[in-house]
C-alpha positions as CSV (number, residue, x, y, z in Angstrom):
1,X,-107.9,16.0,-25.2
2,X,-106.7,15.3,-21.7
3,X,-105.7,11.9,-22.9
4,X,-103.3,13.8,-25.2
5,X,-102.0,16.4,-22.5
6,X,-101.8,13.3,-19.9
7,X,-99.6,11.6,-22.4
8,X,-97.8,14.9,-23.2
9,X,-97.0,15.2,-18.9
10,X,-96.0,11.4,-18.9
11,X,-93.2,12.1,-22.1
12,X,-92.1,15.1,-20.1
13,X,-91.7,13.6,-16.8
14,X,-89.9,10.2,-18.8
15,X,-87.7,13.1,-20.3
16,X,-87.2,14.5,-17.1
17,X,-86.3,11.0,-15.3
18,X,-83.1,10.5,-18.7
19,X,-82.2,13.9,-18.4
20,X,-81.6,13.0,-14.4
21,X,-80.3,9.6,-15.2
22,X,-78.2,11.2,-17.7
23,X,-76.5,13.4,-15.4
24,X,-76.5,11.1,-12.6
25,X,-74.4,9.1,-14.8
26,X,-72.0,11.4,-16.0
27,X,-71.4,11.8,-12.5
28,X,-70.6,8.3,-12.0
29,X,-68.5,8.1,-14.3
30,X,-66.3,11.3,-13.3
31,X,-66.2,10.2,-9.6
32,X,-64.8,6.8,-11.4
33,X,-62.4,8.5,-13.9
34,X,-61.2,10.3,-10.6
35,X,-60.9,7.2,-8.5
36,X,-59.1,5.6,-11.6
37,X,-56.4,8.8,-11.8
38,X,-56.2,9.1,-8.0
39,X,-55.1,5.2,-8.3
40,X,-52.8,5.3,-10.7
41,X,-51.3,8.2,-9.3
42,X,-51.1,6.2,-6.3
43,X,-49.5,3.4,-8.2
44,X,-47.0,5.8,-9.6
45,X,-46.1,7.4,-6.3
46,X,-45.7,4.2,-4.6
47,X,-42.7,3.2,-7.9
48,X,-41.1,6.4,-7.5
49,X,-40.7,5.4,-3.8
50,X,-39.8,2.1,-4.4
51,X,-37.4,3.4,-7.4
52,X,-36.0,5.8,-4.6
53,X,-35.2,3.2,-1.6
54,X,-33.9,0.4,-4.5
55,X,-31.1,3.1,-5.4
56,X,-30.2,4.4,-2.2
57,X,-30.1,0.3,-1.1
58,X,-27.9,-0.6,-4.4
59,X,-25.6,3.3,-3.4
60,X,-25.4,1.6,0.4
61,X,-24.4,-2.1,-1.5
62,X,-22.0,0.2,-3.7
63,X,-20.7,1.8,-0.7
64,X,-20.1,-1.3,1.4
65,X,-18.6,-2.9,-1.6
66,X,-16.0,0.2,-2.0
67,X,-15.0,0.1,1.9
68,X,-14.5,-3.7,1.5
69,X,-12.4,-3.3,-1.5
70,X,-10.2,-0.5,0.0
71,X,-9.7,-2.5,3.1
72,X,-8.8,-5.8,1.2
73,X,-6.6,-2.9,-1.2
74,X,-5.1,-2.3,2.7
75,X,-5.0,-5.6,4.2
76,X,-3.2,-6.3,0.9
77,X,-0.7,-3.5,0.9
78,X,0.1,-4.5,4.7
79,X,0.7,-7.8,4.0
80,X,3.1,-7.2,1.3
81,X,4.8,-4.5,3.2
82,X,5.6,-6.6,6.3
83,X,6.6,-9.9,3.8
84,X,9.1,-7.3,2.5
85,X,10.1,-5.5,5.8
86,X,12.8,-7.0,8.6
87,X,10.7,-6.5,11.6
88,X,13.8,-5.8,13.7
89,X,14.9,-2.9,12.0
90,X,12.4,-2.0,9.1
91,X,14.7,-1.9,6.5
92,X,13.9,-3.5,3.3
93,X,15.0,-7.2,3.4
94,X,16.7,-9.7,1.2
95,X,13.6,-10.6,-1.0
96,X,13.4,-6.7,-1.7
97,X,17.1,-6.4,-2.3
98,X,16.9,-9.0,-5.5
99,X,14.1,-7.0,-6.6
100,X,15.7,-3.4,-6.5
101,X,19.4,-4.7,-7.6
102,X,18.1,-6.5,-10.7
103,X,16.0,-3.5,-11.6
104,X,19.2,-1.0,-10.9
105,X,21.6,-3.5,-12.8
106,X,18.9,-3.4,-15.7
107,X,18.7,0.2,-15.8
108,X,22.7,0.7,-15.3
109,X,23.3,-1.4,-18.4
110,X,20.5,0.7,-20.4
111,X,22.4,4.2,-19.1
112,X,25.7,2.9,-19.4
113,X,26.4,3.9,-15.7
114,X,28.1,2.0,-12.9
115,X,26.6,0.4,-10.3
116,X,28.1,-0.4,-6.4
117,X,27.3,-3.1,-4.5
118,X,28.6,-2.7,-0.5
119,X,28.1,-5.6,1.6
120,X,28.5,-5.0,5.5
121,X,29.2,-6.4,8.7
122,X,29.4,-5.1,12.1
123,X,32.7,-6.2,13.8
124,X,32.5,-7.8,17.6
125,X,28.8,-8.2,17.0
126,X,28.8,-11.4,18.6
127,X,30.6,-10.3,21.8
128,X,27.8,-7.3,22.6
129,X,25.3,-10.2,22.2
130,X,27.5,-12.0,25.2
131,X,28.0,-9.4,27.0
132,X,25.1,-7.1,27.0
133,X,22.6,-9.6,26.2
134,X,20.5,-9.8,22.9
135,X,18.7,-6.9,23.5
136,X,21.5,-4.7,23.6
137,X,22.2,-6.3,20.4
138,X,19.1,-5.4,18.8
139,X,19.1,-2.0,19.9
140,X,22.9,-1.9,18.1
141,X,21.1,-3.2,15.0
142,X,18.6,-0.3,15.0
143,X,21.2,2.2,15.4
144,X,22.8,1.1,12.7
145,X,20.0,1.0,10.5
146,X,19.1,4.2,11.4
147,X,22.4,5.7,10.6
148,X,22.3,4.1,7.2
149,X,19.4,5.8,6.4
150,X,20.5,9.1,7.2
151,X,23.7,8.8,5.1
152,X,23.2,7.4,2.1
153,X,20.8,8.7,-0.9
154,X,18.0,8.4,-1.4
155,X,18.3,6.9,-4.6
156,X,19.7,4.5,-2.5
157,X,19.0,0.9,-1.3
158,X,20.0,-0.4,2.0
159,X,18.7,-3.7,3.0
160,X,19.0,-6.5,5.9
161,X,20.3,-9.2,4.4
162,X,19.9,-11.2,8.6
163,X,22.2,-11.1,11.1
164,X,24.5,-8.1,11.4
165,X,25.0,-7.9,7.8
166,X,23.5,-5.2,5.5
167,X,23.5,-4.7,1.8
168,X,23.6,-1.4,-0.6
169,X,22.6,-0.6,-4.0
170,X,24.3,2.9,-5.1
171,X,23.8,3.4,-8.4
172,X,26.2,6.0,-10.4
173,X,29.0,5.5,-8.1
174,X,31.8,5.6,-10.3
175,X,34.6,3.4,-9.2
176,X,37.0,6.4,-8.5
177,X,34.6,7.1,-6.1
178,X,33.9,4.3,-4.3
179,X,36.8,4.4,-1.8
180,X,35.3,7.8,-0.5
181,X,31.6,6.6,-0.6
182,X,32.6,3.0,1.4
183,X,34.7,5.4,3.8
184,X,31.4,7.9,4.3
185,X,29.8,5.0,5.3
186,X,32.3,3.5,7.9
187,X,33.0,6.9,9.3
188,X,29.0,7.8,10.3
189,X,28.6,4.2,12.0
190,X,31.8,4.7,14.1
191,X,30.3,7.7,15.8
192,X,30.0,6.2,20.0
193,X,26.5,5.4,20.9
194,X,24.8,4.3,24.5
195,X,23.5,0.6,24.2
196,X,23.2,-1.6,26.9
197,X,24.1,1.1,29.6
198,X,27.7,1.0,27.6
199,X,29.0,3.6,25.2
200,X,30.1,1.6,22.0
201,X,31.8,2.9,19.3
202,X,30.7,0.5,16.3
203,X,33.2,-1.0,14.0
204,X,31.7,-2.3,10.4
205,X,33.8,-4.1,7.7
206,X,32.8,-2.9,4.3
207,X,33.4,-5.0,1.1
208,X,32.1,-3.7,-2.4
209,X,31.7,-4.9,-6.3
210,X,31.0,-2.5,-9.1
211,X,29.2,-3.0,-12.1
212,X,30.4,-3.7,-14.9
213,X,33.7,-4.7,-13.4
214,X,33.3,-7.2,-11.0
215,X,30.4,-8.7,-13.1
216,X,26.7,-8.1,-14.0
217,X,24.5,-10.0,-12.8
218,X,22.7,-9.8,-8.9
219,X,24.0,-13.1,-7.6
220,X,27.9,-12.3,-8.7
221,X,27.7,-8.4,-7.6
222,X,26.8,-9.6,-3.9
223,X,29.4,-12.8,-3.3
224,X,32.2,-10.6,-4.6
225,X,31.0,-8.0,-2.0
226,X,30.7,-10.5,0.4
227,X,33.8,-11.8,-0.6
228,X,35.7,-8.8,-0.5
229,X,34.0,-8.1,3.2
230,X,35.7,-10.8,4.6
231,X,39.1,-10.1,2.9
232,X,38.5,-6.2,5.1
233,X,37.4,-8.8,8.0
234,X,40.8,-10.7,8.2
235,X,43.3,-8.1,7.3
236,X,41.8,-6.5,10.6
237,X,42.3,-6.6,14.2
238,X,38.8,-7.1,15.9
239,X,39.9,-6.0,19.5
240,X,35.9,-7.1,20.5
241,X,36.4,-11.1,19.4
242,X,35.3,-12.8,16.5
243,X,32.3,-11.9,14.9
């Protein structure tokens, strides 16, 4: 008999010892199941970080790529600006005057409208260089320029073709007209002006083409301006010298 209840203690106490090891394990393996979760939380905080600085790196790339472009967009706009621009008096120059003339004589024939071409030269210009030095004569230029901008259009083109001679595009000038328009012109650069410590009262000869008269094509339009220019030039008395 206390063989049996000796027996009986020892399955109670081995029952006790699993039901202990039991819950010691379960306890193991939450404290690992936690550790696990905690780590892959871990491992999933540190990608949402990384996710985070890789975009606000590829926005900084994407921002640095967009300033470059803008100022290459710049740098190119400058450079294209100057290649068209005389320095001296930033009018547009010859390479922009075949440009806008071929595009006006295109759009001219399409409309069926005329087209003037005025080709100018200042008279005596080669006497204020020897006189007043070519500063003076520089500063003449930029008055001139000047002036042309304020008078004509501004569907208007007024270039530097080098020199003291200047070329406009007027579109829709009708021929009738043209006498007046070229006469505009001549009167606002005659107005007296101070270079060189002189007063000067500028004296321009004026020679024009029209479209479709005196031709249509760029190249014609400007040498029978130029031509007719020089015919204004001779039948003239330049009391200043020869250009």
């Amino acid at each position: 008999m206390s063989i049996d209840a000796e027996g009986v203690e020892q399955l109670a106490q081995l029952r006790r010892e699993i039901s202990h090891a039991e819950q010691a394990l379960k306890a193991l393996l939450a404290e690992l199941a936690c550790a696990r979760s905690e780590k892959d939380l871990g491992s999933l905080h540190w990608l949402v970080l990384e996710n985070e600085r890789l975009y606000a790196a590829l926005e900084a790339q994407n921002d640095r790529a967009a300033e470059e472009a803008d100022s290459a967009h710049a740098a190119l706009q400058d450079a294209i600006r100057i290649s068209e621009t005389d320095p001296l008096t930033q009018l547009p120059n010859r390479v922009v005057l075949w440009d806008r003339l071929a595009h006006d004589l295109d759009l001219a024939r399409r409309r069926g409208t005329p087209l003037a071409v005025l080709y100018l030269d200042l008279d005596g210009f080669k006497s204020v260089n020897d006189r007043l030095g070519h500063e003076a004569g520089d500063q003449l230029l930029r008055h001139v320029a000047r002036l042309l901008r304020t008078t004509l259009r501004a569907s208007d083109t007024v270039c530097r073709m080098g020199g003291d001679e200047f070329v406009i595009v007027a579109d829709d000038v009708q021929p009738p007209r043209l006498t007046r328009f070229v006469d505009k012109i001549a009167r606002a650069l005659g107005c007296p002006c101070m270079v060189g410590g002189e007063i000067l009262i500028p004296e321009v000869s004026i020679g024009a083409s029209s479209f479709p008269e005196d031709g249509d094509q760029p190249e014609v339009l400007v040498r029978r301006a130029d031509e007719n220019m020089y015919k204004v030039k001779r039948s003239r008395k330049d009391p200043s010298g020869p250009a």
